[in-house]
C-alpha positions as CSV (number, residue, x, y, z in Angstrom):
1,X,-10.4,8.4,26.0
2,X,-13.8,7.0,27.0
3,X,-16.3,9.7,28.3
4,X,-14.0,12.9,27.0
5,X,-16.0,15.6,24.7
6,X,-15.2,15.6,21.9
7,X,-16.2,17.8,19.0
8,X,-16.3,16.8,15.2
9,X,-15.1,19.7,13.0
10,X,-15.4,19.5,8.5
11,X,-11.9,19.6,7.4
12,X,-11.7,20.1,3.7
13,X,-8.4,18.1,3.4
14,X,-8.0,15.9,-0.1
15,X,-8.6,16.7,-4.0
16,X,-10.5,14.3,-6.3
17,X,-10.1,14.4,-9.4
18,X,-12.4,11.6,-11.8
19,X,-9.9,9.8,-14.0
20,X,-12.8,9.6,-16.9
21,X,-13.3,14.1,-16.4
22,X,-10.0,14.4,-16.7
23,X,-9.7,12.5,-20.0
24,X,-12.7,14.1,-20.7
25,X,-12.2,18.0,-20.0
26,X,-8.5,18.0,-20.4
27,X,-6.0,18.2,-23.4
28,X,-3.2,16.0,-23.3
29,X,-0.9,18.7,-22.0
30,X,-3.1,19.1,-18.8
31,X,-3.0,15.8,-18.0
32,X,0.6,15.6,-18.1
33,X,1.1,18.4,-15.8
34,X,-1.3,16.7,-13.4
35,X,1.4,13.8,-13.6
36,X,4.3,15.9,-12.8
37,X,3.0,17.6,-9.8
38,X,1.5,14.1,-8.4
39,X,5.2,13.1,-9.6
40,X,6.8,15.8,-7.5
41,X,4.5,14.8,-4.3
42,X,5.7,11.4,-4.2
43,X,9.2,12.5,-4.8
44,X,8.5,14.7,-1.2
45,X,6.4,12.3,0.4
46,X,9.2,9.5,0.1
47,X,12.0,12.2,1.4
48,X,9.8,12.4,4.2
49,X,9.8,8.9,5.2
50,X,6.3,8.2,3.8
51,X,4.5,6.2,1.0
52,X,4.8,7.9,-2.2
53,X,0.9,7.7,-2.5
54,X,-2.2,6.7,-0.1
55,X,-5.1,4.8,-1.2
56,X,-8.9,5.6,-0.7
57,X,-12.2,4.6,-0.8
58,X,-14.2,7.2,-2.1
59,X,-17.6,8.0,-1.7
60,X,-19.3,10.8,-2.7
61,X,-21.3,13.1,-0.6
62,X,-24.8,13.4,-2.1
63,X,-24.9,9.7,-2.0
64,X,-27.7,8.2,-0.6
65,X,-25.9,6.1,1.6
66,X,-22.9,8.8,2.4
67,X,-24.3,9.2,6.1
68,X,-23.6,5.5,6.8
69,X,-20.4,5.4,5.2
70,X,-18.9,8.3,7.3
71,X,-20.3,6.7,10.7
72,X,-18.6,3.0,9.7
73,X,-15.5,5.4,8.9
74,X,-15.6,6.9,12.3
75,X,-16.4,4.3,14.5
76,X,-13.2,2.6,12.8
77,X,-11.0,5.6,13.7
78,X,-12.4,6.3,17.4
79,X,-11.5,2.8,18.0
80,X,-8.3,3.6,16.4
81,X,-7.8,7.0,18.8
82,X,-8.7,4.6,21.6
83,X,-5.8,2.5,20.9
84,X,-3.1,5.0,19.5
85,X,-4.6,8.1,21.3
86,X,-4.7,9.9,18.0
87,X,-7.3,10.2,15.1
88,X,-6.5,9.9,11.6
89,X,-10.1,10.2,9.6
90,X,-8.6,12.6,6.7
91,X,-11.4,14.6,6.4
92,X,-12.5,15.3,9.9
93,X,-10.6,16.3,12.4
94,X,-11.6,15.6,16.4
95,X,-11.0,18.4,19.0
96,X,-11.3,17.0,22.6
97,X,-12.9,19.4,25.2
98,X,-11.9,18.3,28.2
C-alpha cells in the first residue's frame, strides 16, 4: 500500500469509564448494572467467536504527550495494514483515495 492516499478520519469508537469515578459517583446499584451489561457483551462477543474483552492502553487526550502517543500508535498499525492490508487503530479509521 506504499504511495496510496490515504485520509485519516476521528472515529469516536470506545467508552471509558475511570474505575475510581465510578466508585466515586455511583451507588452500588449502578455499578452493578454496569457489570451486567459488560457481562452481557462478553456473553455476545464469545458467541461471535471473539475474546470476551480487549485490553487497552489508555491515554488521555489533553495529555501533553497525547500527540506522540497516537503517532507511535499509527505507525504500528500502518505497518500492520502493510502486512494484513487492513487497519485496526480503534479510534481512527483510514479511508484510501486511490
Amino acid at each position: 500500500m506504499k504511495g496510496s492516499v490515504r485520509m485519516l478520519i476521528k472515529k469516536d469508537t470506545h467508552t471509558i469509564i475511570k474505575k475510581d469515578d465510578a466508585e466515586k459517583y455511583l451507588t452500588q446499584q449502578e455499578r452493578a448494572s454496569i457489570g451486567i451489561f459488560l457481562g452481557k457483551i462478553a456473553d455476545g462477543r464469545v458467541k461471535n467467536g471473539k475474546k470476551p474483552f480487549n485490553h487497552y492502553h489508555v491515554c488521555n487526550m489533553d495529555e501533553p504527550y497525547a500527540e506522540e502517543v497516537l503517532t507511535l500508535i499509527l505507525q504500528g498499525e500502518e505497518e500492520n495494514t502493510e502486512k494484513d492490508l487492513k487497519f485496526t487503530c480503534p479510534c481512527y479509521e483510514i479511508k484510501r483515495l486511490n
